[in-house]
C-alpha positions as CSV (number, residue, x, y, z in Angstrom):
1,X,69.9,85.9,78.7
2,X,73.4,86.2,80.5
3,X,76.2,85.3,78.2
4,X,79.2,82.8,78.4
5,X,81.6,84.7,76.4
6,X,84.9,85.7,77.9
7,X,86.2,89.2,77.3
8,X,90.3,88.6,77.4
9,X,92.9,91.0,79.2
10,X,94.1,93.7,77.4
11,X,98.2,94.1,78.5
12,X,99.6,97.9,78.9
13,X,102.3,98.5,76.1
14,X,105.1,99.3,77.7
15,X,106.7,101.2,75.6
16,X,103.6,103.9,74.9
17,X,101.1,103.3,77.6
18,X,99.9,106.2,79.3
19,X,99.4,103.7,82.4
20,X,102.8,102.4,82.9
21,X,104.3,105.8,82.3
22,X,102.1,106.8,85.2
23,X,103.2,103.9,87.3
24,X,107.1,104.0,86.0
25,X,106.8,107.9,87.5
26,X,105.2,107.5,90.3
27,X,106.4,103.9,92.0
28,X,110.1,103.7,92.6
29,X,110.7,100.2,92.8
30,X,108.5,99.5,89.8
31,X,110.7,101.5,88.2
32,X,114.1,100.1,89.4
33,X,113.7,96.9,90.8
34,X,115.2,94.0,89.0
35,X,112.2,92.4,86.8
36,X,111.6,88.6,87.4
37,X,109.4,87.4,84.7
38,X,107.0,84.8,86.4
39,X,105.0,81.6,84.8
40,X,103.3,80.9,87.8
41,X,102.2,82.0,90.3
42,X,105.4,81.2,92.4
43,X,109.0,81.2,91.6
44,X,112.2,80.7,93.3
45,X,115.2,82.8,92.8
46,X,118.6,81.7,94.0
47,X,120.0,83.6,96.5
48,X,124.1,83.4,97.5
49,X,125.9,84.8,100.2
50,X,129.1,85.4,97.6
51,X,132.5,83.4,97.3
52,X,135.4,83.7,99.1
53,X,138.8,83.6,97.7
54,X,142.1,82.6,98.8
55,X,145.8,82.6,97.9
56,X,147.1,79.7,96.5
57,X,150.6,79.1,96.4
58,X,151.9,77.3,92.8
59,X,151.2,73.1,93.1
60,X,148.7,73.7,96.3
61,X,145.0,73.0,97.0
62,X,142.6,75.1,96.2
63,X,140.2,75.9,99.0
64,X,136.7,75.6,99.0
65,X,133.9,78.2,99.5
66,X,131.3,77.8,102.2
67,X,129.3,80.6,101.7
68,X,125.6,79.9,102.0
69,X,123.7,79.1,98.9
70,X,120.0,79.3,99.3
71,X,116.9,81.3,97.6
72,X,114.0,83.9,98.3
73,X,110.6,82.9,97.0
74,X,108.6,84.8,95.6
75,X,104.9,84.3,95.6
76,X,102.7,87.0,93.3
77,X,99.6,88.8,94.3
78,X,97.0,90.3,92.3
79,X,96.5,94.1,92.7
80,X,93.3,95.7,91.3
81,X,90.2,97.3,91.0
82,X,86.7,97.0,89.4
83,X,84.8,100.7,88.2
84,X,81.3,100.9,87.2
85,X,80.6,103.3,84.4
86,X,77.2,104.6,83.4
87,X,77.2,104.5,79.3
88,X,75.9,107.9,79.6
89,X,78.9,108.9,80.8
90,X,81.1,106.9,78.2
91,X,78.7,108.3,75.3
92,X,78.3,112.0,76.8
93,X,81.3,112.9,77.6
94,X,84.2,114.9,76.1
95,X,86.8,113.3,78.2
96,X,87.9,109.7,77.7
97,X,86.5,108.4,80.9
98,X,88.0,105.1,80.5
99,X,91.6,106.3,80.1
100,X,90.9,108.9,83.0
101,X,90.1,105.5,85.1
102,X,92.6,103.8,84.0
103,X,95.6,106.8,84.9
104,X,93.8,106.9,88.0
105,X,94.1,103.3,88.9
106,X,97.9,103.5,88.0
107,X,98.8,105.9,90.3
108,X,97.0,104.2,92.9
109,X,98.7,101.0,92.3
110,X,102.2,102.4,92.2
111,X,101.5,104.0,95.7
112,X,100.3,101.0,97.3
113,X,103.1,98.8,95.8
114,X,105.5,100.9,96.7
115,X,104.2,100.9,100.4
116,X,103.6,97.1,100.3
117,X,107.3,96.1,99.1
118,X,109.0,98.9,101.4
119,X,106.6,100.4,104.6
120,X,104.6,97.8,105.7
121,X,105.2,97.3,109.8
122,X,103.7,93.7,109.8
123,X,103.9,90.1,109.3
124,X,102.9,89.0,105.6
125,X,99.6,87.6,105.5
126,X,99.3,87.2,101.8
127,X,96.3,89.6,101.3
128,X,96.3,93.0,103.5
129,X,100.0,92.6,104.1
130,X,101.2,90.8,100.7
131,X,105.3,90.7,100.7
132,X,107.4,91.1,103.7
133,X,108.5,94.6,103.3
134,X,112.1,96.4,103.5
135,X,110.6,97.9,106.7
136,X,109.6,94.3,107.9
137,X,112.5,92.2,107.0
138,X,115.1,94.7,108.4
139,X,113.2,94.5,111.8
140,X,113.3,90.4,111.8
141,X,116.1,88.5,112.9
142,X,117.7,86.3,110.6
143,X,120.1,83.9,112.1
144,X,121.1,82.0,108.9
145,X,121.8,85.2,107.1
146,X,123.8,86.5,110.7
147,X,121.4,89.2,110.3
148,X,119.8,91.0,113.6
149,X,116.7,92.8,114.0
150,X,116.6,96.3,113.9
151,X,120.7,96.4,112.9
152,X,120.1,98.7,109.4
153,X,117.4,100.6,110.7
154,X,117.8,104.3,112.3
155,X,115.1,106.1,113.6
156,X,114.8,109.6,114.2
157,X,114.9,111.3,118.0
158,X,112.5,114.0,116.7
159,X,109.7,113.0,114.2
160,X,110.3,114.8,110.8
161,X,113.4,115.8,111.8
162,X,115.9,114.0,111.3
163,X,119.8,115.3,111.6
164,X,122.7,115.4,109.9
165,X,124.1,112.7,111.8
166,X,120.9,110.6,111.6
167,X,121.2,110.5,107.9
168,X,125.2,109.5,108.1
169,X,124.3,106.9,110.8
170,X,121.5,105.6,108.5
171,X,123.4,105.5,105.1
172,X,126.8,104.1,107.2
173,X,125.0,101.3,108.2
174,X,124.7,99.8,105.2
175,X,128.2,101.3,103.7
176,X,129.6,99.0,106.2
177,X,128.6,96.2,105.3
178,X,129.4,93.1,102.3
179,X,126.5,94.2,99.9
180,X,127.6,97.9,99.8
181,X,128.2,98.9,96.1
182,X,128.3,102.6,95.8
183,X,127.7,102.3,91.3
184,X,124.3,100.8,92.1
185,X,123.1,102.1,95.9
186,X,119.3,104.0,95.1
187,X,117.7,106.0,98.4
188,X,113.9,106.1,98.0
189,X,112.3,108.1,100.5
190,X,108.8,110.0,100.9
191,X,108.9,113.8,99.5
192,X,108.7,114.6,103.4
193,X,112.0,114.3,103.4
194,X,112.4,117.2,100.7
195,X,111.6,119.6,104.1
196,X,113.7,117.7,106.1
197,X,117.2,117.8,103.8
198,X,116.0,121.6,103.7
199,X,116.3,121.7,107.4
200,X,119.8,120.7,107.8
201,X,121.9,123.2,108.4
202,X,125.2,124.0,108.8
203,X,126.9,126.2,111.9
204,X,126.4,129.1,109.8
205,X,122.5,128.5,109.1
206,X,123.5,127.6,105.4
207,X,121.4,124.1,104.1
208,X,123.9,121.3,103.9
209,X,122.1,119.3,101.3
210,X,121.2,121.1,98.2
211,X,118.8,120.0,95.7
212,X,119.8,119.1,92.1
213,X,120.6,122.0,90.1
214,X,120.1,122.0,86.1
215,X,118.3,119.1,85.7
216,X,120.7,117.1,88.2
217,X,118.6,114.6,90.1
218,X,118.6,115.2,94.2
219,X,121.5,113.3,96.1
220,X,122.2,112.2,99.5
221,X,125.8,111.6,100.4
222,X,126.3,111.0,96.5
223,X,123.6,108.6,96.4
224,X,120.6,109.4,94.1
225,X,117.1,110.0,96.1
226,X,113.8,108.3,93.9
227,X,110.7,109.7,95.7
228,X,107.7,107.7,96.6
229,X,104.6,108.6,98.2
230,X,104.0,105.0,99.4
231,X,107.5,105.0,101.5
232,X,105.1,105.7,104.6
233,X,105.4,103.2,107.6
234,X,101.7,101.6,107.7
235,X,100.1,98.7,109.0
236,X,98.4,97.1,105.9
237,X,99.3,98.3,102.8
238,X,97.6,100.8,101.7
239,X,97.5,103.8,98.6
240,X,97.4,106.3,101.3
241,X,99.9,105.6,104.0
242,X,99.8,107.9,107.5
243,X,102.6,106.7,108.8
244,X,106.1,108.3,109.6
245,X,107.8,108.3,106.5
246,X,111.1,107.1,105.7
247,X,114.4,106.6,103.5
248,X,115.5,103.4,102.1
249,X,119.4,103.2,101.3
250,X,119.0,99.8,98.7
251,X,120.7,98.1,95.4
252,X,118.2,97.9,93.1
253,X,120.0,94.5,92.1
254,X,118.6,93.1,95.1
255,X,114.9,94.4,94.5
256,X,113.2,91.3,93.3
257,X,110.3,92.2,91.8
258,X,108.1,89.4,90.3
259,X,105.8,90.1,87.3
260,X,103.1,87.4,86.7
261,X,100.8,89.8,84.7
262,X,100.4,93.1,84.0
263,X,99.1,96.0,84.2
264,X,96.4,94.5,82.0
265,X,92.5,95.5,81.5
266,X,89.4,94.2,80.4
267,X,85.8,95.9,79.8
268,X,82.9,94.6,80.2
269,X,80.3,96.0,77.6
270,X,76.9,96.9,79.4
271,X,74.6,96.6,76.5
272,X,74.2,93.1,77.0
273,X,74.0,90.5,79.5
274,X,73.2,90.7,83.0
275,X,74.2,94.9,82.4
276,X,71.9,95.7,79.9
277,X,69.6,95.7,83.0
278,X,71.0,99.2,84.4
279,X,73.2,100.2,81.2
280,X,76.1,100.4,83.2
281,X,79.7,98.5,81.6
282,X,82.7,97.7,83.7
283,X,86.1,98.1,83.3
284,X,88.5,95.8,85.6
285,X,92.2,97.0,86.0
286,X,94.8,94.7,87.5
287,X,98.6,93.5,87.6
288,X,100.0,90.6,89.5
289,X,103.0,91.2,91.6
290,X,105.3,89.5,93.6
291,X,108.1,90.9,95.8
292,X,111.5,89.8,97.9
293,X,114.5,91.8,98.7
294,X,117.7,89.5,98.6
295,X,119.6,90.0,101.7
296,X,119.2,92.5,104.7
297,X,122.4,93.9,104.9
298,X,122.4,94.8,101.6
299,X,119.9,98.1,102.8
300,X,119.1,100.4,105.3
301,X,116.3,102.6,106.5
302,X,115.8,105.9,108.2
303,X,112.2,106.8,109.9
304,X,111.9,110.6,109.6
């Protein structure tokens, strides 16, 4: 007889899980985004297009800002994944198979969020294509935000090549503009780019990017480089992105990233129930996400 019990979601410790270590090292915005803790499903965050200021002599008016005052909303997804496990293998076994599972799930997840909240070339749909990407929103025109399509995004003449000037002109775009704040400015780019910052060279054949040295971390142009293997350009997101890859100048201040849940588990024991048929259990991994980046001229991207 099937039961009607409920097994409840186990939530990853943060501060000693093996899975959000795995995801913290492998995503890049889950790592530096700013979190929004979410109670529902959907959540608005105010959004400001900053405040002017004036002089104002002694005894005179002060002026009043008119700078746009609006908000993103943020709307969270569920990302996971179901594995069937034979309990031979749980019981035979000398490796945890369930942890194993579980790493493996996390790295997987960190890739496809990255690529959904940064690569993704399309529309959002709310299932293959969750968020409107980096990629997306600095290819849409925004007339409210006096924001044009394509502005903050440089794309290389030669595919994985990109020059020494395409990486100024890439980076300058967004240096240029009223979000720039070099104390807080993040590029996260796909370790493609590693060959590519090797390739540069100067008139004398000599690289003109060099990698961090004693424990340094890599910089472009002074700015930090977090590497992702979901910063591919794809049409769906996806764990394994094809795609051209490319570099995302951002502020991680402007990263809204949405937690509803998560990264949580639950297993199913196979030894009764409906899976005592086939002696098989289940364990079901998953985190809820949502995702917006604040304003388009606060980033820029380079396709390699």
């Amino acid at each position: 007889m099937a039961r009607n019990t409920l097994e409840a979601w186990i939530p990853e410790e943060w501060e000693t899980s093996k899975v959000v270590a795995s995801i913290q090292q492998m995503s890049a915005v889950e790592a530096l985004a700013s979190p929004i803790t979410m109670g529902s499903d959907t959540k608005h965050v105010p959004r400001t297009a900053g405040m002017g200021v004036d002089v104002v002599a002694k005894g005179g008016a002060y002026g009043e800002d008119t700078s746009l005052n609006d908000e993103v909303l943020l709307s969270a997804v569920k990302f996971g994944k179901a594995a069937r496990i034979a309990e031979e293998d749980i019981d035979d076994s000398v490796a945890n198979v369930i942890e194993a599972k579980m790493v493996g799930w996390s790295k997987s997840y960190a890739k496809m969020l990255d690529n959904a909240t940064l690569a993704v070339s399309a529309a959002s749909n709310g299932t293959t294509v969750p968020f409107t990407s980096l990629y997306q929103l600095l290819n849409t025109t925004d007339a409210t935000l006096g924001y044009t399509g394509g502005a903050n995004i440089t794309t290389a003449a030669s595919a994985n090549a990109p020059t020494y000037a395409e990486f100024s002109t890439a980076i300058g775009n967004v240096e240029s503009g009223d979000y720039f704040d070099p104390g807080n400015m993040v590029a996260i780019a796909h370790p493609a780019f590693r060959k590519s910052l090797r390739g540069v060279l100067d008139s004398q054949s000599r690289p003109i990017f060099v990698e961090g040295l004693n424990g340094t971390p890599d910089t472009i142009f002074g700015v930090t480089v977090r590497w992702s293997l979901g910063a591919r350009i794809s049409a769906t997101a996806t764990s394994a992105p094809t795609g051209r890859p490319i570099m995302a100048f951002v502020n991680p201040e402007l990263m809204l990233l949405g937690r509803r849940s998560g990264p949580e588990s639950v297993f199913i024991d196979g030894r009764d129930g409906l899976s005592a048929l086939t002696d098989e259990s289940i364990l079901k991994m998953r985190a809820r996400r949502a995702w917006a980046y604040g304003h388009p001229a606060g980033a820029a991207i380079l396709v390699g």
